[in-house]
C-alpha positions as CSV (number, residue, x, y, z in Angstrom):
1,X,-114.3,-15.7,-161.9
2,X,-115.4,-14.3,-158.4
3,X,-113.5,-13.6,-155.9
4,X,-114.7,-16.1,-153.9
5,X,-114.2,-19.0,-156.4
6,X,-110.6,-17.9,-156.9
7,X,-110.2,-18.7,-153.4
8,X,-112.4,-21.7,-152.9
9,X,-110.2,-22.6,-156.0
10,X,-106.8,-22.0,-154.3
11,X,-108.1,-23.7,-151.2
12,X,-109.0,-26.4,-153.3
13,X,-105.6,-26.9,-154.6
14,X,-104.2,-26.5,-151.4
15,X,-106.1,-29.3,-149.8
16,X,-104.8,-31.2,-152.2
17,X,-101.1,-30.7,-152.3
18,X,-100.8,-30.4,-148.8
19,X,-102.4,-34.2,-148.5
20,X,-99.2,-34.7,-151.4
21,X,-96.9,-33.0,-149.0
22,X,-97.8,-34.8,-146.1
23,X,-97.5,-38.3,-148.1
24,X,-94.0,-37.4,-149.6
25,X,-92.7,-37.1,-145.6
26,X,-93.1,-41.0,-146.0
27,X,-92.7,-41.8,-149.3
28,X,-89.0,-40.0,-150.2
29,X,-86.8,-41.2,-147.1
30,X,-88.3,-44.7,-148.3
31,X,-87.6,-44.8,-152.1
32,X,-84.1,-44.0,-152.0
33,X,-83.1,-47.3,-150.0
34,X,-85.9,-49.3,-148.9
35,X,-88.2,-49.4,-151.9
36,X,-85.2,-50.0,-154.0
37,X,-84.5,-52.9,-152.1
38,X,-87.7,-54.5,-153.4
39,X,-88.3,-57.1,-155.8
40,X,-90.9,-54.9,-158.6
41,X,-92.5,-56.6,-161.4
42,X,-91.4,-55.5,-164.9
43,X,-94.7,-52.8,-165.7
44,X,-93.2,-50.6,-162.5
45,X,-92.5,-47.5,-164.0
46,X,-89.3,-45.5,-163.4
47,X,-89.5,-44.1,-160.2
48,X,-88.7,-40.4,-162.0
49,X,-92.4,-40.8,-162.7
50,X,-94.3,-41.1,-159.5
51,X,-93.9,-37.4,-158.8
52,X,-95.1,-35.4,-162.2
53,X,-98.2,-38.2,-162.1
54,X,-99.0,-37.3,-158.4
55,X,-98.3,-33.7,-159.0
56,X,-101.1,-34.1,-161.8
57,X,-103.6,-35.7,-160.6
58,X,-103.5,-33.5,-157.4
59,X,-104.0,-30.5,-159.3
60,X,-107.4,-32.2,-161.1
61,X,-108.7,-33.5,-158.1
62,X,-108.5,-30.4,-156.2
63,X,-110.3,-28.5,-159.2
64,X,-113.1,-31.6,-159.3
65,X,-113.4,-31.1,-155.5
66,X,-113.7,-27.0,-156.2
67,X,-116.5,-27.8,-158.5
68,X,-118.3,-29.3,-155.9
69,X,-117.5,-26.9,-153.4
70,X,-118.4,-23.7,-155.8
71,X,-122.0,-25.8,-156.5
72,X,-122.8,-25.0,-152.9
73,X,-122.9,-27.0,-150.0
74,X,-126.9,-26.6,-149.3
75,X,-128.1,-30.0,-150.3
76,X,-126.8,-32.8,-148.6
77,X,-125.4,-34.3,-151.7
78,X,-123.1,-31.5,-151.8
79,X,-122.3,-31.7,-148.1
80,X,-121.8,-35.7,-148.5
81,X,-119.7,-35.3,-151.5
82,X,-117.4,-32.8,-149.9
83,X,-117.2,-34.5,-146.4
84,X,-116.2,-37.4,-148.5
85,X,-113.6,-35.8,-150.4
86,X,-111.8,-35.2,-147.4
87,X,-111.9,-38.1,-145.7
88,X,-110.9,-40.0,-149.3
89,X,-107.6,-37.6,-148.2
90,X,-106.5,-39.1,-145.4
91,X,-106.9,-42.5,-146.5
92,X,-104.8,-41.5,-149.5
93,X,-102.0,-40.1,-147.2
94,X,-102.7,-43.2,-145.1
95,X,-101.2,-45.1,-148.0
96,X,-98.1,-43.6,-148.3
97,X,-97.6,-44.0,-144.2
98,X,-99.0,-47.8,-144.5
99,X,-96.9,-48.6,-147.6
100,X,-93.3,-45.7,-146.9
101,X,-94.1,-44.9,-143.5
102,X,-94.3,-48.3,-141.9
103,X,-92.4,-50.4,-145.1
104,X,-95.6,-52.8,-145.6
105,X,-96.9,-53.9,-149.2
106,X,-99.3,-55.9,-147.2
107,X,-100.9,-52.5,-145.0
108,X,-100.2,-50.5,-148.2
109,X,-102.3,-53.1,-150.1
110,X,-104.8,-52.7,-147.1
111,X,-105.1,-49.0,-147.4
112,X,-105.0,-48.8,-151.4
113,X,-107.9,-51.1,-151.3
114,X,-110.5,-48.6,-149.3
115,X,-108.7,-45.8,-151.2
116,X,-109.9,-47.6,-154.3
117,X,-113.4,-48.0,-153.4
118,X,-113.7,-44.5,-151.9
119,X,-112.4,-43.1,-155.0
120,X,-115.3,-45.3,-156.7
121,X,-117.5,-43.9,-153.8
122,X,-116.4,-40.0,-154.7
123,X,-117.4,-40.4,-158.6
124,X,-120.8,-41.2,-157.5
125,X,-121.3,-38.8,-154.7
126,X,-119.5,-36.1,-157.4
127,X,-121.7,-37.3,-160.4
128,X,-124.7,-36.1,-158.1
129,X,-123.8,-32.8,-157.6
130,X,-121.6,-31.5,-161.0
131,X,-120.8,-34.6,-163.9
132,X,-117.8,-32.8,-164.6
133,X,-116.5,-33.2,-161.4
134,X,-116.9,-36.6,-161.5
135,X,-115.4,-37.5,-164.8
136,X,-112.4,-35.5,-163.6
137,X,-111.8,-38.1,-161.2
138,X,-111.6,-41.1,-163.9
139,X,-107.9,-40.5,-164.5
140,X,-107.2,-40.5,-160.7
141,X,-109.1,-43.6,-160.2
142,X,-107.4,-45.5,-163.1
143,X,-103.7,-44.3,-161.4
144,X,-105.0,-45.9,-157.9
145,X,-106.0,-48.8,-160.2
146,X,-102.5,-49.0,-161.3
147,X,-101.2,-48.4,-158.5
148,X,-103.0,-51.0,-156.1
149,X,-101.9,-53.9,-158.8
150,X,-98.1,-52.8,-158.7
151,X,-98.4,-52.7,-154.4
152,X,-100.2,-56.2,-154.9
153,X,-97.7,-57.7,-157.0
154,X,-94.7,-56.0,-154.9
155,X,-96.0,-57.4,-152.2
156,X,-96.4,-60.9,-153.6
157,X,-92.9,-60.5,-154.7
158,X,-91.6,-59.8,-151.7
């Protein structure tokens, strides 16, 4: 591997787990009391679990995102698919202050909903430019899946 793909690769990665970093600000203060104050359904996993998921699926999108990136960013696919990626991001950290942040199943619901279709958006912008990229994303997608059912059903529950 180049040196320049090591550190499109590391910047990669760091994109991503700063977007994590940035999301946990809201989400940690927030689990301890409030969201254990909630009514969950019985398919919530342990909360123990959130963390090595997200720690996961950060680390493969920010390698699918450095397989775009090291596919060059000449053709406007590329360019699309990379500006997307990072807009994807903030909505994704937007969840955690909609959901955390502000303690709303309702505006966490709101945000998880354009996450998911963004997400759906990114496999196809990704499946121009490098398949691999895009198939990468499939696990991330089904989490946010997941994810936007247990927020719906917390926040019918509550």
């Amino acid at each position: 591997m180049s040196k320049q793909n090591i550190i499109r690769l590391s910047i990669s990665l760091a994109i991503c787990y700063l977007a994590g970093a940035v999301g946990s600000i809201f989400t940690r203060p927030a689990v301890e009391y409030w969201y254990q104050s909630l009514i969950k359904p019985g398919f919530a996993p342990p909360d123990w679990l959130f963390a090595p998921v997200w720690l996961m699926l950060y680390a493969v999108m920010g390698f699918s995102f450095y397989l775009v990136w090291r596919s060059g960013l000449q053709n406007k696919d590329s360019r699309s698919a990379f500006i997307l990626f990072l807009v994807h991001l903030l909505v994704n950290v937007g969840w955690s202050v909609a959901f955390f942040g502000f303690q709303s199943p309702f505006w966490g619901l709101m945000m998880i909903i354009l996450l998911w279709g963004l997400i759906f958006a990114l496999v196809m912008a990704f499946a121009h430019v490098r398949s691999l990229a895009a198939v990468l994303l499939i696990p991330y997608w089904a989490w946010v899946t997941f994810a936007g059912v247990l927020n719906w059903t917390i926040w019918l529950l509550n």
